[in-house]
Every structure is written in C-alpha cells, then in structure tokens.
C-alpha positions, 0 to 999 in steps of 0.5 A, spaced: 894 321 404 895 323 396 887 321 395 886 325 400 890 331 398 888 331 391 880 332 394 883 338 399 884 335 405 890 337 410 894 334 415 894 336 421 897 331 426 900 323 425 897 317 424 896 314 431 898 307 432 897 302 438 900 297 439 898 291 445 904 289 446 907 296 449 908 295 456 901 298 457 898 296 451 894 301 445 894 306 450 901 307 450 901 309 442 894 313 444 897 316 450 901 320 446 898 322 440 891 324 443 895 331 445 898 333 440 892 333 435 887 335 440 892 340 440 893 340 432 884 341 431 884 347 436 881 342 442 882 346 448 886 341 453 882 338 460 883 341 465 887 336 471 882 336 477 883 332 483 875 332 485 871 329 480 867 332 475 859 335 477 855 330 476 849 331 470 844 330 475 840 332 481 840 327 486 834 328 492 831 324 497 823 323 496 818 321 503 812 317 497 805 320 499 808 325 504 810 320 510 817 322 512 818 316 515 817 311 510 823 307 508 824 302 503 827 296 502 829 294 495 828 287 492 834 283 490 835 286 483 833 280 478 833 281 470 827 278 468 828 270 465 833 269 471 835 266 476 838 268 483 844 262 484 850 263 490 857 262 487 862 258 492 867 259 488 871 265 485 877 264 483 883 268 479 885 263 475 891 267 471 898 269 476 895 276 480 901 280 475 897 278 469 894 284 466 887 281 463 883 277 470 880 271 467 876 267 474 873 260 475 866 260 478 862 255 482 856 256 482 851 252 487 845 250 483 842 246 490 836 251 491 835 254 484 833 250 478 838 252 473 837 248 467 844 249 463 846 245 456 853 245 453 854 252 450 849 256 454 851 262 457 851 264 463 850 272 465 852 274 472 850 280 476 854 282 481 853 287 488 858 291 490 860 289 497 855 293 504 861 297 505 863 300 499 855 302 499 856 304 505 862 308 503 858 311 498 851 313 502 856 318 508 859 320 501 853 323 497 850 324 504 843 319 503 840 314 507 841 307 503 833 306 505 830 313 503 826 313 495 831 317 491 829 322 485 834 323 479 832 330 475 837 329 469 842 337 469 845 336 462 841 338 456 845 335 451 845 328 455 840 322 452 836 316 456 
C-alpha cells in the first residue's frame, strides 16, 4: 500500500479475501466485497431480474434451398480423432452432501476400438437428456428438426 501510495495511487475499498474453508467457499469473502467496491468505483449496481437477460443473438428458423418442408436430422456430434463409446456406469463416488462431484465411469469398449495406455485421457462429451431438449425447443418456440440460423446482436461480442 506505501509503494503504491507514494506513486499516487488511493485506496478505494479493502482487499478482498476468499477463503475455501467458509461454508461456501471463496465466494463467501467475494460475495461481500464485490458490492462495496463496485460501489467505491462508481459501478452502477445489477439490476435483480427475475427473467433472464436478452439473449446477444437472433435465433431463426431456416427452410435450406426454399423447401419448408425439409427437416434435418443432425449427426451424432463426434470431435474429430474420437471415438463413440456406451458408459454403463456412472457413478457418484463421494457422499451426495459433498460439495465437489467426483464420478466413477465404466465404459464399454466391446463395439468401438479404444486403445488406451496407463496415463492416457479420456475426454467425455455428454447430451442433454431428450427431455430437457424438449423442454427447451417449446420454451424457444423452435422444432429440434428445423435448420437454425444465429445472427450475433452485440457488437462488443467476439467469435
């Protein structure tokens, strides 16, 4: 703070301090003190929404080549150099009042060659359940089968 000082700089708030040991961890600390030098910097406050924010882009349906009644089924999504495998098993290995969620997975390598060495990783990629994406389409008011088109709203945001 004195080096600081001496080169003319001021204070605004307190140093913030997390700690993992709080009942909900670093944010306990950080919960506090983001407010008050928000505040201190002239930050105006979030306003409480109970809807969530306006979405940065355009969502729209699209018929490809002018047939409204095309629909598009897409592929099982499959980063490339990977490989499709079935898990059997997943399972939560620590107590359910544990805070981290550390999982034990089996994964059936009988139909997929999976050639793995001590040490090597295993990447996995998971698909929301057909429910919840059906949840979603009726929400959005779109058809899980239909060609959508992104238009990006927020000129600040970057892809």
């Amino acid at each position: 703070d004195k080096k600081l000082e001496a080169c003319g700089a001021k204070r605004v708030g307190e140093m913030g301090i997390g700690d993992a040991c709080d009942e909900d961890g670093w944010e306990t600390g950080y919960t506090a003190w983001l407010p008050e030098t928000l505040s201190a910097l002239g930050v105006a406050a979030e306003e409480e929404s109970s809807t969530p924010p306006e979405p940065p882009f355009r969502v729209q349906e699209v018929c490809p080549d002018g047939h409204p009644g095309l629909s598009v089924t897409p592929p099982q999504l499959c980063p490339p150099g990977a490989a499709l495998a079935r898990i059997v098993e997943n399972r939560r290995l620590p107590p359910s009042d544990y805070e981290r969620d550390i999982r034990h997975f089996v994964i059936d390598n009988t139909e997929v060659d999976l050639p793995f060495n001590l040490g090597d990783a295993v990447g996995l990629y998971p698909q929301n359940l057909p429910e919840d994406v059906e949840e979603a389409l009726a929400w959005f008011n779109l058809q899980g089968d239909k060609p959508l088109s992104l238009t990006c709203m927020d000129e600040t945001a970057s892809a």
